[in-house]
DRENPA-3360 file (N, C-alpha, C; in nm, 2 decimals, always signed):
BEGIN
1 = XXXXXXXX = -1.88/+0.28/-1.60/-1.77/+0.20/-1.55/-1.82/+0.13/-1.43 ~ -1.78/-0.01/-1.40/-1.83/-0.07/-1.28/-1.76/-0.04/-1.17 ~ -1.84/-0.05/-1.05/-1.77/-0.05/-0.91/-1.66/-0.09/-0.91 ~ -1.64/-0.24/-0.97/-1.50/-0.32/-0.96/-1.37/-0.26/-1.00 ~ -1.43/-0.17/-1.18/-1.34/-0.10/-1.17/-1.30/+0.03/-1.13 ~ -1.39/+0.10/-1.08/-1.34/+0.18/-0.98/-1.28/+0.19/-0.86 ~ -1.27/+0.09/-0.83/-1.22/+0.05/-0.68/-1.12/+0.00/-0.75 ~ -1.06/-0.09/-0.82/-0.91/-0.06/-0.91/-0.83/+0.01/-0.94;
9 = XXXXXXXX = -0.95/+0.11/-1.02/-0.86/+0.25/-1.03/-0.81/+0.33/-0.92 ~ -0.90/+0.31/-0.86/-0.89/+0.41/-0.70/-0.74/+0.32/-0.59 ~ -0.71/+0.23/-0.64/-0.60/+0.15/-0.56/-0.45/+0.19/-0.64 ~ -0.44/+0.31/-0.55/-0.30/+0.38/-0.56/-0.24/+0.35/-0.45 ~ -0.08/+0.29/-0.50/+0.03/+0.26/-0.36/+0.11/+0.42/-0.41 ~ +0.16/+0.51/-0.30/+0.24/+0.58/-0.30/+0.34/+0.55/-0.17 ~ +0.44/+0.55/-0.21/+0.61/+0.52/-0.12/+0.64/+0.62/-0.13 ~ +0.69/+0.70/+0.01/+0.74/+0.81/+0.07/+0.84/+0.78/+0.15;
17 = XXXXXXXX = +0.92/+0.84/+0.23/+1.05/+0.82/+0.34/+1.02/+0.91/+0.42 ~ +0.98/+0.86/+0.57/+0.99/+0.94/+0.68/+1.08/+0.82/+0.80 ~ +0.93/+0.77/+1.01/+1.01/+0.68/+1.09/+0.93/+0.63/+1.20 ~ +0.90/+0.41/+1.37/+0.75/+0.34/+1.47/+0.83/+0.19/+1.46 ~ +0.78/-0.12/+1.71/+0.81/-0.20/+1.58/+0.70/-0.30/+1.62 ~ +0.64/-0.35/+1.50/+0.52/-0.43/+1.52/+0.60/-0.61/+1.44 ~ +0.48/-0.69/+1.54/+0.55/-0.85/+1.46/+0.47/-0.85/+1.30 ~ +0.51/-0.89/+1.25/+0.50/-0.95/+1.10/+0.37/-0.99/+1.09;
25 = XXXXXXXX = +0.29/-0.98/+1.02/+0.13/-0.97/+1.01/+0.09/-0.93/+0.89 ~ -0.04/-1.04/+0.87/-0.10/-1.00/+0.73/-0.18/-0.84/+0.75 ~ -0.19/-0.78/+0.67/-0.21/-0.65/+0.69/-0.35/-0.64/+0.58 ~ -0.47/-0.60/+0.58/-0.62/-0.65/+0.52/-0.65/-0.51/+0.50 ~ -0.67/-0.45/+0.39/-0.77/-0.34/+0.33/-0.89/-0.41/+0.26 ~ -1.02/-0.37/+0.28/-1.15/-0.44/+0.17/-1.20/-0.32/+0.14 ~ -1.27/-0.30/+0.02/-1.27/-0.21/-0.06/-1.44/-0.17/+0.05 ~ -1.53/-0.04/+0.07/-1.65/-0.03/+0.10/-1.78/-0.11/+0.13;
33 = XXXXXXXX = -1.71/-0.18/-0.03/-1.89/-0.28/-0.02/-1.85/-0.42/+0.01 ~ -1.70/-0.41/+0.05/-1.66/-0.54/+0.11/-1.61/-0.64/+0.00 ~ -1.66/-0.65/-0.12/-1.62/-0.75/-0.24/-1.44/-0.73/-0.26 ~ -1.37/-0.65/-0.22/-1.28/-0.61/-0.26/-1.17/-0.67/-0.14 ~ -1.05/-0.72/-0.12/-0.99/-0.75/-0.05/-0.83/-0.79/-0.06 ~ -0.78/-0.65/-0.04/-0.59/-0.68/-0.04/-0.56/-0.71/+0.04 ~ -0.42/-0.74/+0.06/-0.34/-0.80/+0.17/-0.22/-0.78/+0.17 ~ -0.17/-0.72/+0.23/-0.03/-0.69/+0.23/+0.06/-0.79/+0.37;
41 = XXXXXXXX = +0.17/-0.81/+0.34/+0.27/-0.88/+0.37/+0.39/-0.90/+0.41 ~ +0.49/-0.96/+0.49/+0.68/-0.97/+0.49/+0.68/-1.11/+0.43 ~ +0.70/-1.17/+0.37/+0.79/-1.30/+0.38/+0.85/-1.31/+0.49 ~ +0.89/-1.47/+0.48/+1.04/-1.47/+0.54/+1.15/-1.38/+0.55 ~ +1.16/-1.31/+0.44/+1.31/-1.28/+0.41/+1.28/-1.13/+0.44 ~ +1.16/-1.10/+0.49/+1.10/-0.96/+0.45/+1.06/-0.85/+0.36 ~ +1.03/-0.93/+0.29/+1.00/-0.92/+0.12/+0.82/-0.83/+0.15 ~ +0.81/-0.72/+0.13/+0.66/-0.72/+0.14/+0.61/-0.77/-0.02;
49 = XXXXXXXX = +0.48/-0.79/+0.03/+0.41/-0.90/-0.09/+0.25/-0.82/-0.09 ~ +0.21/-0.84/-0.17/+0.02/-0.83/-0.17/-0.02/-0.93/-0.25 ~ -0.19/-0.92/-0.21/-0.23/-1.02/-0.34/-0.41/-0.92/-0.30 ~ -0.47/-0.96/-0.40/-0.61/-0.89/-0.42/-0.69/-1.01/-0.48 ~ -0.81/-1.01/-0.35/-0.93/-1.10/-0.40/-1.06/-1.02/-0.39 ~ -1.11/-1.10/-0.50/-1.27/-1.01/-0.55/-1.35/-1.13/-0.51 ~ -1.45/-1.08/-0.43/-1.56/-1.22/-0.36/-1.50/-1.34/-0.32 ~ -1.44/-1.42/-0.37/-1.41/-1.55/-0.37/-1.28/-1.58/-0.49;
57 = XXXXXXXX = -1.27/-1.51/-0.52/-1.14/-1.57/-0.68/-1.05/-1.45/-0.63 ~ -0.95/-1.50/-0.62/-0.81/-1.46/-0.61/-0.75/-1.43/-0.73 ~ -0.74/-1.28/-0.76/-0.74/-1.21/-0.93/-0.57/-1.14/-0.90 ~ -0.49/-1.13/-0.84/-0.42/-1.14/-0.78/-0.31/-1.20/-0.69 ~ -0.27/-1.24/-0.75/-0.18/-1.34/-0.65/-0.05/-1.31/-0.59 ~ +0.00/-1.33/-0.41/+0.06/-1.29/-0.40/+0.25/-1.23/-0.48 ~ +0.20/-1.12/-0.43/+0.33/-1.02/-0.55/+0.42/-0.96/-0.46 ~ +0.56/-0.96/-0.53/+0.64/-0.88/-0.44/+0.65/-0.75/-0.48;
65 = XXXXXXXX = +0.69/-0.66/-0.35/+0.72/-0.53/-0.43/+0.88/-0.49/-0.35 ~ +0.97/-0.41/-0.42/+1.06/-0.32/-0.38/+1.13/-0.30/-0.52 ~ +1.20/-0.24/-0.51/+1.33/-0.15/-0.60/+1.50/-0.23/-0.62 ~ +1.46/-0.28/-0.77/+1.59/-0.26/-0.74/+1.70/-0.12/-0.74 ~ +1.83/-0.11/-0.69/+1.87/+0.01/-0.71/+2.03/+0.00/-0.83 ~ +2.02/+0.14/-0.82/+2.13/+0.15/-0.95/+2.25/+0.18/-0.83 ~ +2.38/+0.11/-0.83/+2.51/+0.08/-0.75/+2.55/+0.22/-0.66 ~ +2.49/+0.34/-0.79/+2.56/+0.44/-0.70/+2.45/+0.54/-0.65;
73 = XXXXXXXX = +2.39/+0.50/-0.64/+2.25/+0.58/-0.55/+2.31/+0.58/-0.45 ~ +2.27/+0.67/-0.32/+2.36/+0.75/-0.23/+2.26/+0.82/-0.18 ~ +2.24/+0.83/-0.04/+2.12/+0.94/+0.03/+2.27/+1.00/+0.10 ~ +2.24/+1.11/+0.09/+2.38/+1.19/+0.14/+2.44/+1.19/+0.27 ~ +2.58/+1.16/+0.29/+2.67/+1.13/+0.39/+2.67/+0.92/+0.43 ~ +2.60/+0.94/+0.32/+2.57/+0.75/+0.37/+2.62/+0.64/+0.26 ~ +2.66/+0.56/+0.29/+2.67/+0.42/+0.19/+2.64/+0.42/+0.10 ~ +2.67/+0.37/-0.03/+2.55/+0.36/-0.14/+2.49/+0.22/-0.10;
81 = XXXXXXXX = +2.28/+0.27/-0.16/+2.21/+0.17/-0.05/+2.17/+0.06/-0.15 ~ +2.16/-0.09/-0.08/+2.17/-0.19/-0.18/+2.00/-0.21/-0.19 ~ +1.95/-0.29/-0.30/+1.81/-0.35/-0.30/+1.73/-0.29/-0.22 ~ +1.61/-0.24/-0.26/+1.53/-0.25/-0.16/+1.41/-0.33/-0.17 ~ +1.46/-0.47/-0.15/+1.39/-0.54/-0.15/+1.34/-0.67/-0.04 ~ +1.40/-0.67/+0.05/+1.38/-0.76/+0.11/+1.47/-0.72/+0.28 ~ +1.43/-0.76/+0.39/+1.51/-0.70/+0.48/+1.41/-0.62/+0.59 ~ +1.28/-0.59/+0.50/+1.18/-0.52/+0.60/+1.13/-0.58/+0.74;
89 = XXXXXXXX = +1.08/-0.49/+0.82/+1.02/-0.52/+0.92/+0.90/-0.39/+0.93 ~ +0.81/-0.43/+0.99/+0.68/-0.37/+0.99/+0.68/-0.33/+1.11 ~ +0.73/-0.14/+1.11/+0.73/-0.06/+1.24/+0.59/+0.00/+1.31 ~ +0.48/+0.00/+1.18/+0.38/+0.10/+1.21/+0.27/+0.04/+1.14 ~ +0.13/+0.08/+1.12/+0.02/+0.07/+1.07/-0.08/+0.19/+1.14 ~ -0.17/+0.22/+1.01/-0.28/+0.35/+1.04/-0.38/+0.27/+0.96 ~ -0.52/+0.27/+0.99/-0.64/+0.26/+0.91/-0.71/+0.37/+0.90 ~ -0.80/+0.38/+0.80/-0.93/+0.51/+0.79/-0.99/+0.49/+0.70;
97 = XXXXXXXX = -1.12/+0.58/+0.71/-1.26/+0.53/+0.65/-1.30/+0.71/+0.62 ~ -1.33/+0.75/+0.44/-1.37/+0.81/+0.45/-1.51/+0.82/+0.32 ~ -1.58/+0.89/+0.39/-1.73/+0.89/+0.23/-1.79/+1.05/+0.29 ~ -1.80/+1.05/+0.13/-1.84/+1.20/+0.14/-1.94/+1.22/+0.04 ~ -2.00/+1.30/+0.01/-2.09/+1.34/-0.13/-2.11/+1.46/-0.16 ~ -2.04/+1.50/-0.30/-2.04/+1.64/-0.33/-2.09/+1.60/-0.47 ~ -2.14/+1.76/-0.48/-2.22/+1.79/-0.63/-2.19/+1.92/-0.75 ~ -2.11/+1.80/-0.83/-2.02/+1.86/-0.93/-2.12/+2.02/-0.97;
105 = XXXXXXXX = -2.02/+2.09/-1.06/-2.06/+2.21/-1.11/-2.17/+2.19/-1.20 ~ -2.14/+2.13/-1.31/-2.21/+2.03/-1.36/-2.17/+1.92/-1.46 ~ -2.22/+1.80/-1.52/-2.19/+1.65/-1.54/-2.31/+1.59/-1.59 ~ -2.32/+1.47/-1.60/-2.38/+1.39/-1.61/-2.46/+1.33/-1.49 ~ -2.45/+1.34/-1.36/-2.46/+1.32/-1.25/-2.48/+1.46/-1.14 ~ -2.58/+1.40/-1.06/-2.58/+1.52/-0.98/-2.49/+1.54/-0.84 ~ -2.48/+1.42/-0.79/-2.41/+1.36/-0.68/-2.29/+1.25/-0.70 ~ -2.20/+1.28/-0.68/-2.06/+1.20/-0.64/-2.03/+1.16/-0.54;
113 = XXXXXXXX = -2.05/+1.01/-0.51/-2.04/+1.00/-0.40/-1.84/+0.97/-0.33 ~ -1.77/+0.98/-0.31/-1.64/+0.95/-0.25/-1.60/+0.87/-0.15 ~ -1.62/+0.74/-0.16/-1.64/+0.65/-0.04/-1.48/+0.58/-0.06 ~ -1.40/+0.54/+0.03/-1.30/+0.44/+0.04/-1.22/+0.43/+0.20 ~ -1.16/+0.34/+0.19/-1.05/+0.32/+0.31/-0.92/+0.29/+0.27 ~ -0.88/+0.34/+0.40/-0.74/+0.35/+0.38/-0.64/+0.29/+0.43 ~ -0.52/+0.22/+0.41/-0.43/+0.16/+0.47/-0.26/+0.24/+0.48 ~ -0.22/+0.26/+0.56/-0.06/+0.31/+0.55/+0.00/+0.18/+0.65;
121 = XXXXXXXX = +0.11/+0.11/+0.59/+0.18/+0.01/+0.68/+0.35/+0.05/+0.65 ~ +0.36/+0.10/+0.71/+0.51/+0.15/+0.78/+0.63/+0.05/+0.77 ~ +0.74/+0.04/+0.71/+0.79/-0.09/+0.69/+0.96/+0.01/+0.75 ~ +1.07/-0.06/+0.78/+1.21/-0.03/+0.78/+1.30/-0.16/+0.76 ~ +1.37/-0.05/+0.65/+1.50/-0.18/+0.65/+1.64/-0.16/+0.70 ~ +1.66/-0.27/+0.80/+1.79/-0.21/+0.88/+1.89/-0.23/+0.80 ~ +1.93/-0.29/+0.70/+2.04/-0.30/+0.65/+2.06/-0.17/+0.58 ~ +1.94/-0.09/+0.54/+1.98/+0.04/+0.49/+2.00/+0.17/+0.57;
129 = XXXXXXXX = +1.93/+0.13/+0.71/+1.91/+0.21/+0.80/+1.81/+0.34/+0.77 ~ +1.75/+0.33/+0.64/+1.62/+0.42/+0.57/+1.51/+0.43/+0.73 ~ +1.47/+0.53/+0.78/+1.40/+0.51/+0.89/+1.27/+0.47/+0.90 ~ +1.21/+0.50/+0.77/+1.09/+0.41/+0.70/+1.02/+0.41/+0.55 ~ +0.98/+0.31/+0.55/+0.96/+0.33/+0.40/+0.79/+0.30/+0.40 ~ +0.69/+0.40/+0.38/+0.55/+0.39/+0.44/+0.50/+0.36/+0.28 ~ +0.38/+0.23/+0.25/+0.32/+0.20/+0.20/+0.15/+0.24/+0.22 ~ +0.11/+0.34/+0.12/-0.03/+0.40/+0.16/-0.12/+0.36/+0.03;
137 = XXX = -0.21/+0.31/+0.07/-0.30/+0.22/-0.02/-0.47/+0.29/+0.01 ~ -0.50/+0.37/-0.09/-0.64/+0.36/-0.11/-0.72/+0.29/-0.18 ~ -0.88/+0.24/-0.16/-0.98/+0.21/-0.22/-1.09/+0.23/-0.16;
% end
């Protein structure tokens, strides 16, 4: 399997709910050997967005992400909450770098190496009053 695609595979977003306010900024993860480059985003409207470039070609193009919701979704004692799509503001950001090398039981290989970085960018939407909605991005 090539680097490229491993560093694909390895680009997992997990969305959790926990709570930090920064201005609106392109937000840049690049994969180890640097060929690799996301971006995360608000619109105007506060839409977070990404897009992913490899060397020079843009394989990727800016995307939006949120949820729509079903009418009666309901976090308990609260409103039922509309879209989560647009409305963000960018409370927080964390970076990290980690590489390691371990050596399976046994494989085809003697050494595995574990290299990537990490992005968490913290987003809130006041119209839901959600206290954050954290986007965590490895490669």
């Amino acid at each position: 399997m090539t680097y490229f695609k491993k560093n694909i595979l390895l680009l997992s977003i997990f969305i959790g709910i926990t709570s930090c306010s920064m201005n609106a900024q392109d937000y840049q993860l690049k994969s180890p050997d640097g060929n690799l480059k996301l971006t995360v985003k608000l619109t105007k409207e506060g839409t977070p967005t990404y897009s992913l470039v490899y060397g020079d070609k843009e394989v990727i193009k800016p995307s939006q992400m949120g949820f729509y919701v079903n009418s009666d979704f309901k976090i308990a004692g609260q409103k039922p909450i509309k879209d989560l799509v647009n409305g963000f503001s960018v409370i927080g950001k964390k970076t990290a770098h980690f590489d390691e090398t371990w050596k399976p039981v046994w494989g085809e290989v003697l050494e595995i190496r574990n290299n990537y970085n990490e992005l968490l960018v913290k987003l809130q939407q006041k119209e839901t009053k959600l206290t954050n909605l954290n986007l965590f991005i490895l490669w």
